[in-house]
C-alpha positions as CSV (number, residue, x, y, z in Angstrom):
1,X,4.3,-13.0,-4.6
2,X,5.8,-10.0,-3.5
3,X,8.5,-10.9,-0.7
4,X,11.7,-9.3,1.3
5,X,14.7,-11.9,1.5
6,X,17.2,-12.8,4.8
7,X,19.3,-14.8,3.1
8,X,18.1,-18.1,2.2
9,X,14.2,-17.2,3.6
10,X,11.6,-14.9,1.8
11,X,9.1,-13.1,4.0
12,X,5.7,-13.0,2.9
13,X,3.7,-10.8,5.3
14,X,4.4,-13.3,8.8
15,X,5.3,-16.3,6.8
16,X,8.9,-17.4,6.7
17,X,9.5,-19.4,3.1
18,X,13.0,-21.3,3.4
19,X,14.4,-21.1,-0.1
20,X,17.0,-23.9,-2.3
21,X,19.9,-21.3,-1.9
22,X,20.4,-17.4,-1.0
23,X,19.7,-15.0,-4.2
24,X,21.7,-12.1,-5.4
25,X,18.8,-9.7,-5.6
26,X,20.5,-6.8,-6.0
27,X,18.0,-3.7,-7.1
28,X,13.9,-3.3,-7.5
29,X,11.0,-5.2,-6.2
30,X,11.6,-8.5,-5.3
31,X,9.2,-11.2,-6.0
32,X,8.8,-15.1,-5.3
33,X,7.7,-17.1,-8.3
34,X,6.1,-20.9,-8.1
35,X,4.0,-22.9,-10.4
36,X,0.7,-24.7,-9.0
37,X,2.4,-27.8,-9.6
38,X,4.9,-27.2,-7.3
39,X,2.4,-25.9,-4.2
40,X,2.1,-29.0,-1.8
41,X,-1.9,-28.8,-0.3
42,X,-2.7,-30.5,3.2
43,X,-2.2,-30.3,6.7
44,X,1.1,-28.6,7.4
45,X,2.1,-25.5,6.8
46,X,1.2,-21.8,5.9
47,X,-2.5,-21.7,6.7
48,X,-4.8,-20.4,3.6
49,X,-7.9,-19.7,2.6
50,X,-9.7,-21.5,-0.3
51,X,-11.6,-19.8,-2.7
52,X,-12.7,-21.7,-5.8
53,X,-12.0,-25.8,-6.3
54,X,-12.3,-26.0,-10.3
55,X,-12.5,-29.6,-11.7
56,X,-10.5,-29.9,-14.6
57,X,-10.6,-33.5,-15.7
58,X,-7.5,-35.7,-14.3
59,X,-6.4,-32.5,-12.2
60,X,-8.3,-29.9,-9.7
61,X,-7.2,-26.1,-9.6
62,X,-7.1,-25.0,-5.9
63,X,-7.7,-21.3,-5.7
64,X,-6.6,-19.8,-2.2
65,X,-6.0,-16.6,-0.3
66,X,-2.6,-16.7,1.0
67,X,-1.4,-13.4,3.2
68,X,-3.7,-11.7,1.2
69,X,-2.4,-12.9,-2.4
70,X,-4.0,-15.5,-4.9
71,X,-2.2,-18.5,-5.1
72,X,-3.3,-21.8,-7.3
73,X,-2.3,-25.2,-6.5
74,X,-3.0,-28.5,-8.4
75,X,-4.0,-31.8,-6.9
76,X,-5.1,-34.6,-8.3
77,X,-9.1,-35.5,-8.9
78,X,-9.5,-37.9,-5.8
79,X,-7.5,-35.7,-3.2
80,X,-9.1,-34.1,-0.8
81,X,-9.6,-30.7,0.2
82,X,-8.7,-30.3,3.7
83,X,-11.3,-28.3,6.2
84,X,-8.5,-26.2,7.3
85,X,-5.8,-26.0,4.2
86,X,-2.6,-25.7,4.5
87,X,0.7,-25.0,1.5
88,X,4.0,-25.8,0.9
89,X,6.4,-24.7,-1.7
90,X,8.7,-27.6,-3.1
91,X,12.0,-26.0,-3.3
92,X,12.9,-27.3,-6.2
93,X,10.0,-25.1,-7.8
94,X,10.7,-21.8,-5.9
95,X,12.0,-18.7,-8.1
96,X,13.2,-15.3,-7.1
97,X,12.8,-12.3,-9.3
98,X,14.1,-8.7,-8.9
99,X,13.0,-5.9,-11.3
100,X,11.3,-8.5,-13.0
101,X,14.6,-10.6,-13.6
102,X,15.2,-13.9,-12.2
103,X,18.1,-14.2,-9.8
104,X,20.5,-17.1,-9.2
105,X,20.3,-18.8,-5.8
106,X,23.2,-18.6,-4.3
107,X,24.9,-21.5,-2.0
């Protein structure tokens, strides 16, 4: 997802995204990379827009519109979809790329 950094938050059209630590990013487009795995859907946070639910066996693939960029999150076959969706990023998941280089978080 393309974002601008101030300090430890990226900025992702009007969402704020509070990061693990502040990045270096130094030079070139800067970019905030997560896996599905680590996108948290339900009731709180950045509102989105659901596209596609794909049923995958033990898993589901949530497809979603998020400030106007694709996200995916995975949940597991029983959860629920909510009516009005919401994501969070786990931290621990969160990576920051400039130029197409991942940065160190800083303290």
């Amino acid at each position: 997802l393309p974002v601008a950094l101030e300090g430890r938050t990226a900025l992702l059209g009007s969402q704020r995204i509070e990061l693990p630590g502040a990045p270096k990013a130094e030079a070139g487009p800067v970019e905030l990379g997560i896996r599905p795995e680590y996108v948290r859907l339900g009731r709180e946070g950045m509102a989105v827009s659901v596209s596609k639910v794909e049923d995958v066996g033990r898993h589901k693939v949530v497809r979603a519109n998020l400030e106007g960029k694709e996200i995916a999150a995975v949940i597991g076959e029983d959860d629920e979809v909510p009516t009005e969706p919401r994501v969070r990023f786990d931290p621990a998941g969160i990576n920051i790329y400039a130029d197409s280089w991942r940065v160190e978080m800083g303290a």
